[in-house]
N, C-alpha and C positions, 0 to 999 in steps of 0.2 A: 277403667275398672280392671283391678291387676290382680284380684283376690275373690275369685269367684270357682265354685266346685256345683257343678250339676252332674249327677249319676243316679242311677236306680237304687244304689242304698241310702244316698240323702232323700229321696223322694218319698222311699219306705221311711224312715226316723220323723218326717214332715208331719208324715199320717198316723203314728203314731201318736200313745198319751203324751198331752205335754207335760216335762217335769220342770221348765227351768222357764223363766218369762222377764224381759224387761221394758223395763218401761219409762219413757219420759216424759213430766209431768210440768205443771203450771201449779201453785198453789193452789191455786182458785178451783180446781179439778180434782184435785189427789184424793177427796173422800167418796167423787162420787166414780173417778175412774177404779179406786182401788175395788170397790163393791164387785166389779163384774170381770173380776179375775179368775178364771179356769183352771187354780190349781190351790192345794190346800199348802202353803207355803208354812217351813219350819225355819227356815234362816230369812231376811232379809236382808243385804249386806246394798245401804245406798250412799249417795253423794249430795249432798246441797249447798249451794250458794252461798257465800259467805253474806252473801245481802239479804238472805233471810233468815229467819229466826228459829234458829235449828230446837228448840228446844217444843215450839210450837207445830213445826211440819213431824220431831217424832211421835208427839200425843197422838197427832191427826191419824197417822199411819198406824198406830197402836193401837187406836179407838175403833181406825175403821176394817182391822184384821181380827173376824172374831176367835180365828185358831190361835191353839199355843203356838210363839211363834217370838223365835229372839231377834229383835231388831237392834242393827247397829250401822248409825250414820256417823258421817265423817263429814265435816266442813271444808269449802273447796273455793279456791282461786277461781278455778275456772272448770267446766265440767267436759269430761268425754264421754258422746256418747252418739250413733250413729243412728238413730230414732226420733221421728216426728212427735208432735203430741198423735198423730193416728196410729203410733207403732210402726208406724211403715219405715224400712230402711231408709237410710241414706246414703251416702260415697263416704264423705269423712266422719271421721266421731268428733272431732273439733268443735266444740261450742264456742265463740266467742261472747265473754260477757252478758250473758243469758239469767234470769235469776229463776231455771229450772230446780230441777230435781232427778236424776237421774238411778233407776233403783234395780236392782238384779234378786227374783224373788226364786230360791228351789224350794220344790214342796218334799213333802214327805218321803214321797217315793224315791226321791232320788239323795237324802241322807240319813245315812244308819245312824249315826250319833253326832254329838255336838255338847260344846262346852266354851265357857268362855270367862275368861279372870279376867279382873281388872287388878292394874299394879300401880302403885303410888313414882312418880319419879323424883321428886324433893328438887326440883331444880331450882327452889329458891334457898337451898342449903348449897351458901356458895366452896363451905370444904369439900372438896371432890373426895375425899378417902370415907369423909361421914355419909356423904350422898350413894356414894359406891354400896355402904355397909346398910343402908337404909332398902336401899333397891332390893338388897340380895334377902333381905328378911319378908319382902313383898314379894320377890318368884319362890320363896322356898315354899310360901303359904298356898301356892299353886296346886291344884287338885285336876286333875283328867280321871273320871269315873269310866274310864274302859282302855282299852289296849290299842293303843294309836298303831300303826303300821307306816310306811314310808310310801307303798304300794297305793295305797287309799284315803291316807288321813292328811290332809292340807293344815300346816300351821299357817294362818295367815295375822298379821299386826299392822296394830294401827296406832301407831301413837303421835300424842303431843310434837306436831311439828316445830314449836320454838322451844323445846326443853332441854335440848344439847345433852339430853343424856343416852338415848339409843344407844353407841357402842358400849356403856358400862348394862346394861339391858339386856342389849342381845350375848355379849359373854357371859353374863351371870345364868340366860335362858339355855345358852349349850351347856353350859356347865352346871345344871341342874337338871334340865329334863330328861326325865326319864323312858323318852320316847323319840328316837333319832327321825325326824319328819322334814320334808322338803319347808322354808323358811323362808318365807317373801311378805311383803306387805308395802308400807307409805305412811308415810307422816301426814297427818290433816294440817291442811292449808287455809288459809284465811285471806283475809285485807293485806296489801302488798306495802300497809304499814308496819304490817308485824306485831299489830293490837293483841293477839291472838286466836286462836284456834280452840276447836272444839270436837267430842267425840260424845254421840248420844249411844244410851246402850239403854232398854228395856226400859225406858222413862226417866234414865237419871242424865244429865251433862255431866261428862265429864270432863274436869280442865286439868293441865298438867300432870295424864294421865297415860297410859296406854292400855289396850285392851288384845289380850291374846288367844285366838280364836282358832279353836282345831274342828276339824271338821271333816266327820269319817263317813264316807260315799258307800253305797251299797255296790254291791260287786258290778252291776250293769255300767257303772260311772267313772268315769275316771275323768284325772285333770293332766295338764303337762304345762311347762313353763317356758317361757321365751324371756331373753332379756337382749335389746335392740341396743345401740347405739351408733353414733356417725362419727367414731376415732378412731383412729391405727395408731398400734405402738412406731416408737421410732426409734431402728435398731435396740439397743442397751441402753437409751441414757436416763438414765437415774437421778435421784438425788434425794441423800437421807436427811431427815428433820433431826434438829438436835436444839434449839430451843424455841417452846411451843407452850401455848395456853390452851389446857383445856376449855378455860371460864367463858374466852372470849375470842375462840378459833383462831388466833394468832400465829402465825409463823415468822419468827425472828432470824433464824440461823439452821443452818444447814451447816452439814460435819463430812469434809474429805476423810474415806475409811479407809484411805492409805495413809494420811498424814495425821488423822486425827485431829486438825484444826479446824476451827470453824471459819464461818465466813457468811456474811450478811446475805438473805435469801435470794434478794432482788437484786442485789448485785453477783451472785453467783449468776443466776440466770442473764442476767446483761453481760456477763462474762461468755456462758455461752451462744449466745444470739451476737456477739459483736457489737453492742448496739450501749444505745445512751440510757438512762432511767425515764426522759421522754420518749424516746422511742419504745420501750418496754411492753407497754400496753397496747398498741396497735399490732404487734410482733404474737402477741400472745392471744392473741383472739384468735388464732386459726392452731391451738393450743390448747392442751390440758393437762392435768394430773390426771392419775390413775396409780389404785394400788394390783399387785400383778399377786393375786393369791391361787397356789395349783399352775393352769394355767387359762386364769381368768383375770380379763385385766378391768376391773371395777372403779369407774370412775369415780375423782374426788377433787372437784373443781374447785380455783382457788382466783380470787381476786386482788391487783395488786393496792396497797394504801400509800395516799400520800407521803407516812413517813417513812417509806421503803420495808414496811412490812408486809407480808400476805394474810386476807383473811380467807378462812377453810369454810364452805358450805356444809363439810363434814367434820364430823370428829376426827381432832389428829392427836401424835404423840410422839414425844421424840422416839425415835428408833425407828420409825415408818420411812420404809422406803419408796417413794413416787417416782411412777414411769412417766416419761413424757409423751402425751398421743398427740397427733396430730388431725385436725379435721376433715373428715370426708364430705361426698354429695348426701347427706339430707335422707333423697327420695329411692338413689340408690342403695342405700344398706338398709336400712327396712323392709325394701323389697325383698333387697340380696336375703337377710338373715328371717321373713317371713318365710321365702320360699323354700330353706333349705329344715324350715322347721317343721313346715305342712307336710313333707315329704313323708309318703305312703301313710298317710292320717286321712281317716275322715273327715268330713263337715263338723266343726265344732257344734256345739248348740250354744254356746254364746261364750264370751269372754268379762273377765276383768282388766282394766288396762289404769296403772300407777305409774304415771308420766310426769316428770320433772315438770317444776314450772318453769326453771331454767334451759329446758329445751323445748319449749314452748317459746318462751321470750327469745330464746336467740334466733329460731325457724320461723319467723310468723310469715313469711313471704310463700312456706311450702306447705306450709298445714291446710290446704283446701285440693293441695295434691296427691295427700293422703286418702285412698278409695280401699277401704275395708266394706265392704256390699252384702256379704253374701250367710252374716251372722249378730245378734246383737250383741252390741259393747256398751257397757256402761264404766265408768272410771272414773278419773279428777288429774289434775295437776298437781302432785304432789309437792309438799317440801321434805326433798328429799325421799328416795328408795329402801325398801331391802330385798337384796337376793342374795339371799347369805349371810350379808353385812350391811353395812349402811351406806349407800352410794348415792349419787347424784346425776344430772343430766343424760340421765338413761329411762327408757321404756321397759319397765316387769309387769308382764302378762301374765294371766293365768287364763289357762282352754277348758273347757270344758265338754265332756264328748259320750256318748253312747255308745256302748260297744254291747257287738252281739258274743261274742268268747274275751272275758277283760285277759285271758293268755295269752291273746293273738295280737292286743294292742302291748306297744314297745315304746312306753314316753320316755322320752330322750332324757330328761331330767334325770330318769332309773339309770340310767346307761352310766353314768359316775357318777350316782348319788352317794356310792360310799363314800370317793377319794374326795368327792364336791364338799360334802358335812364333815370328813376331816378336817378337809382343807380349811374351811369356814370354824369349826369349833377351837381348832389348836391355831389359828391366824393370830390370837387374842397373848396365846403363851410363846405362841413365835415372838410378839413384839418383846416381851419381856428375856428372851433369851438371845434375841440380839441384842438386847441391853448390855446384858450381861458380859455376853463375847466381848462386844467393843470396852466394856469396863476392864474386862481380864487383858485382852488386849491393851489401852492406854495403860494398864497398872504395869505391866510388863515394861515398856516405853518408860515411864516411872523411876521404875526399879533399878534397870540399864544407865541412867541417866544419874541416878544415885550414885551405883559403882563407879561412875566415872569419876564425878565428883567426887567420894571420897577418896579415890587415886591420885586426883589432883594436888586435893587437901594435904594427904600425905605427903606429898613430894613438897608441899608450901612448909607443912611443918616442918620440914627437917633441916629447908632454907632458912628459915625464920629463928629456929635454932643458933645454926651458924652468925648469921647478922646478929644476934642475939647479944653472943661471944665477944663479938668485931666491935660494935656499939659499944660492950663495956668498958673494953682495951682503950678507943678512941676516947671514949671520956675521962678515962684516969689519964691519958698521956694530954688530954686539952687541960685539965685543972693541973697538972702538973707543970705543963709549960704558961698556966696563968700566972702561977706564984713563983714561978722563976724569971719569968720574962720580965713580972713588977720591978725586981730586984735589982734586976739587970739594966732595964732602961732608968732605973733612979742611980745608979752606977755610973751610964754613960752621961746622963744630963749634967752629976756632980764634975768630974772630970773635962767634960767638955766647957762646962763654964769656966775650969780652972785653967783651962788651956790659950780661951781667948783672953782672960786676964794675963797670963805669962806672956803668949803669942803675939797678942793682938789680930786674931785669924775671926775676925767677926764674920765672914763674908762664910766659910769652909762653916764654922761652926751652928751659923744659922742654919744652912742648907743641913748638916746633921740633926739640928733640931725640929726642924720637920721634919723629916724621915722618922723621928724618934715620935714628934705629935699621930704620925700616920700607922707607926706601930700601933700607941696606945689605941688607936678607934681601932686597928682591926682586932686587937685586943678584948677589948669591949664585946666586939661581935663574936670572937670565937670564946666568951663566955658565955653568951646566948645561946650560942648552939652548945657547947657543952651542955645546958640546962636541959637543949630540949633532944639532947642525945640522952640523957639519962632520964628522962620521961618517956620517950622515944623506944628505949632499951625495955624499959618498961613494960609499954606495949604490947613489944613483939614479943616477948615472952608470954606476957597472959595471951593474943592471940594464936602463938604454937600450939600454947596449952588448950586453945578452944578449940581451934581448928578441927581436931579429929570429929568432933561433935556439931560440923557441917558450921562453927564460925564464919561468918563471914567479915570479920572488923579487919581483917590482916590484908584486905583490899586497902582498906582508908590506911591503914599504917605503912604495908608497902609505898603507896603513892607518896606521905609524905617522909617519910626515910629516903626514898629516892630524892626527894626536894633537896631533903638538909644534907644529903652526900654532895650534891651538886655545889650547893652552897658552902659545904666546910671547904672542900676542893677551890672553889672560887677564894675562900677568906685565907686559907693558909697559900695558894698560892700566890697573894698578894700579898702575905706577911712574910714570906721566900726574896720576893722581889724585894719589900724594902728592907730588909735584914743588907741586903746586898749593898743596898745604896748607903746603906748605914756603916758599911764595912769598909767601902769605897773611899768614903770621906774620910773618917778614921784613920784609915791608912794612910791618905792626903795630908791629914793635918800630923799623924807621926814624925813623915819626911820635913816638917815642918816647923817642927817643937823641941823642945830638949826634955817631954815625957820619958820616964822612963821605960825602959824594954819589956818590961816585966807586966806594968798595969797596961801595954800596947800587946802583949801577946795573951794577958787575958782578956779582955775582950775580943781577938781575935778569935782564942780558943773557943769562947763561950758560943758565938757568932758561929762559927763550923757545926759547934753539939745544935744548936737550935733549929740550922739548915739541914740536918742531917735527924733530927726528929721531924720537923717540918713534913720532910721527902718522903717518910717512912709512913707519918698520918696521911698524907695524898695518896701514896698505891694501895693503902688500905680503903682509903676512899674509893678508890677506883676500884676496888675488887668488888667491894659492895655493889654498887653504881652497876659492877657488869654480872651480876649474881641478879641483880634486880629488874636487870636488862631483860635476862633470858628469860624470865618471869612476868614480862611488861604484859605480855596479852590475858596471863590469866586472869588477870580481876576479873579484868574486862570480859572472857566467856565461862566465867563462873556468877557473874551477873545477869549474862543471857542464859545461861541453864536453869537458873532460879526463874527468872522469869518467864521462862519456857514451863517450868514446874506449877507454877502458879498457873498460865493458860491451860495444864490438862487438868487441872484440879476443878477452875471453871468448868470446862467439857464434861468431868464426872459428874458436876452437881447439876448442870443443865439437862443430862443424860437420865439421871436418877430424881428427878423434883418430884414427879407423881407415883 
């Protein structure tokens, strides 16, 4: 027993009127226990079983409270609550699988006012921007018939624990109400199939609903807040969401905010932990999320999926940044964060307690070592929190307490409830303005990334120019040397036949007439390439001219312009070689013949001019060839900049979906 206050002003508060009573019940009792209750109750705020029949235990309670009196239950996993059916305390509030009833009744005397809405969530309207706009026409219809205070008026909420729509809810509530008030509550819980959940309220069910409940204490009263958990941040380490489902709590990818690249979620985190995507999950159990709003760090636990994505028990969205906490002892931080909460406070007169069911399920070995003695609690296992916002496997308490001067009591919740309700009300415009920055940011990166490019582009264009020029030259000197070279070698085959007819030189002559068959095929070839030099020529002209307009065709043109230089260079150097051997023989069979000098020095001559065109198309080949050279990488990193350009573009739309 580690939570116990005995003094002479609790002993006074005992013997006074009672104003606050809880009580735990059995069906089978609740009409005849409710009758002999000693206080005229205006709120009843209770819990019941998801195994029974909520719509039935609220008539029963309605039927058997003959005051006005607003009832409002919440369907529940499992119940807390530290009371026998005699009212007598107990050590833990932990009910295991009980199919109570747990109910916290204040009477009149102890609240001045009260009100309470109910809001539609449309969580079967699966467009989130329609569902958003539906919500915000159900809190605007919201009415508070008196002047809430922060000092004394408790917002407390209860909604639809499987409706995923709470954070568009609670932003629309700060950004609406017109009464800045401490903001806690819980999702109703159900069958742990997830069938659904329920909220009764003054005799009606409500399903896929929430109900928001302010509630203003008379000056004698006052409340304060606690919010428990067993995790420690660890140093700095982060990591922002960048594609993510609302619909279906998804987290796909995470976004490095120094590189602005994404990267798979569950492999980012197996990148940190060193570990396998088997190993993952045992690694991460002593492990959570958390988002760090102020300096509050509000857990937002997350599960890993088989296909290496995460699902979120909270609402997420890209631009959210999650701390990583690490597990602590259980029984020691409840202690630790009860004790530093009770400090110079009186005896409560009882509490509320919204307790994760997920911190439930993962503690079960220490929830009997839980000893609250000395106050009644009545609560549930929520799905999912609010303190502030919407969180998860955390305990949010509310106290409640008599004071003899409410000046002299100092609830810690006052103490930074401004910077706390900023913090929580602009958390919602925060995520949107880190949107933003990282957009302005990537578009920068963009923009950089463009000038370079078109720097490049330029410098391409003015090459591609020149090659232009070079190509055209080349292809009038290849058609030129086509229709002369014809000429020439019907020239040499005439003569040389008339040669081994005088001579008799068939052996010299054959050998020339191959050389002469070897010209006409490379002949043939360097009309192909003429062809596709002047198609070629073509090209790089219309891609000069695209170029500045961020073309990219003058990669495919470069590449094969470089081909066909390689190849002209290959085909005229082997029409160099046999011109030579052609020359050779000629001259062999001169020494040999009684030709005249005359048709032996024009072909000579002719044979010089073709070697000497020849030479002239090859170093222009070559110059090409090394113009194209110095240029070999850019295709190639003006294809990674593009598809560099493509990956931020991704980033902004995955950034910007909702």
């Amino acid at each position: 027993m580690f939570f116990n206050f005995k003094n002479k002003s609790s002993t006074k508060k005992e013997e006074s009127k009672k104003v606050l009573e809880a009580l735990y019940l059995q069906e089978n009792e609740l009409e005849e226990k409710l009758k002999k209750i000693n206080i005229k109750p205006k709120l009843i705020i209770g819990f019941v079983s998801y195994q029974l029949n909520l719509a039935i235990i609220g008539n029963k309670i309605q039927n058997s409270i003959n005051e006005q009196c607003d009832i409002i239950l919440s369907s529940a996993t499992d119940l807390l609550c530290n009371l026998d059916s005699n009212s007598n305390i107990e050590n833990s509030p932990y009910k295991q699988n009980i199919q109570g009833i747990s109910l916290m009744l204040f009477s009149e005397d102890m609240v001045e006012n009260l009100c309470a809405n109910k809001i539609k969530l449309f969580s079967n309207i699966k467009d989130y921007t329609e569902r958003k706009k539906l919500i915000e026409k159900e809190v605007l219809s919201i009415n508070i018939p008196f002047e809430a205070h922060c000092t004394n008026t408790l917002h407390y909420l209860i909604y639809d624990g499987l409706s995923q729509s709470e954070s568009s809810l609670l932003e629309l509530l700060y950004k609406h109400n017109p009464y800045p008030c401490a903001l806690v509550g819980g999702g109703s819980s159900g069958n742990m199939d997830f069938s659904g959940t329920f909220i009764f309220y003054n005799g009606e069910i409500l399903k896929n609903q929430a109900l928001s409940i302010h509630v203003q204490f008379k000056p004698k009263y006052r409340f304060d807040l606690m919010k428990s958990q067993n995790f420690n941040p660890q140093s700095n380490i982060t990591f922002t969401i960048l594609d993510a489902s609302l619909y279906d709590r998804t987290v796909r990818e995470f976004i490095d905010k120094k590189t602005f690249q994404s990267i798979n979620a569950v492999e980012a985190l197996c990148n940190y932990f060193n570990c396998t995507f088997e190993e993952l999950k045992n690694k991460m159990q002593e492990y959570t999320f958390a988002l760090k709003i102020g300096e509050d760090y509000l857990i937002s636990p997350m599960e890993i999926n088989p296909d290496k994505t995460l699902f979120s028990y909270c609402d997420i969205e890209s631009a959210q940044e999650l701390s990583l906490l690490k597990k602590t002892n259980f029984i020691e931080a409840i202690k630790k964060d009860y004790e530093k909460f009770s400090l110079n406070k009186p005896k409560p007169l009882g509490a509320i307690f919204n307790d994760c069911i997920l911190r439930r399920l993962h503690n079960k070995e220490y929830l009997n070592q839980i000893h609250f003695n000395d106050f009644p609690i009545v609560g549930f296992s929520s799905f999912g929190e609010i303190y502030g916002v919407g969180i998860a496997k955390s305990l949010v308490a509310i106290f409640f307490y008599e004071v003899e001067n409410f000046n002299d009591f100092k609830p810690r919740y006052l103490k930074t409830f401004i910077q706390k309700y900023s913090d929580f009300k602009y958390y919602y415009l925060n995520i949107r303005a880190q949107k933003l920055e990282m957009t302005n940011e990537i578009n920068k990166i963009i923009l950089n990334q463009l000038k370079q490019n078109t720097s490049e582009i330029d410098k391409n264009t003015s090459i591609f120019k020149e090659i232009f020029e070079e190509l055209e030259n080349i292809r009038r000197s290849l058609t030129t040397i086509s229709e002369s070279f014809t000429n020439f070698t019907n020239y040499l085959e005439y003569n040389l036949y008339q040669s081994e007819e005088k001579m008799n030189l068939e052996k010299e002559v054959q050998s020339s007439l191959k050389n002469i068959d070897q010209l006409n095929s490379i002949l043939d070839l360097i009309s192909g390439i003429a062809e596709q030099t002047s198609l070629l020529s073509l090209n790089a002209g219309i891609e000069a001219a695209r170029a500045g307009k961020l073309g990219r065709g003058f990669a495919v043109v470069a590449d094969e312009v470089r081909k066909l230089s390689e190849n002209t260079q290959m085909g005229l150097g082997e029409m160099e070689g046999a011109i030579k051997l052609v020359i050779q023989t000629i001259q062999s069979i001169a020494k040999s013949s009684n030709s005249s000098t005359q048709e032996m020095n024009f072909i000579r001559d002719k044979s010089n001019e073709f070697s000497k065109i020849i030479s002239n198309l090859i170093n222009s080949g070559k110059e090409i060839s090394d113009k194209l050279e110095q240029r070999s990488n850019v295709s190639e990193d003006f294809e990674k900049n593009v598809n560099q350009l493509k990956c931020y573009e991704d980033v902004l739309a995955k950034l910007n979906q909702y």
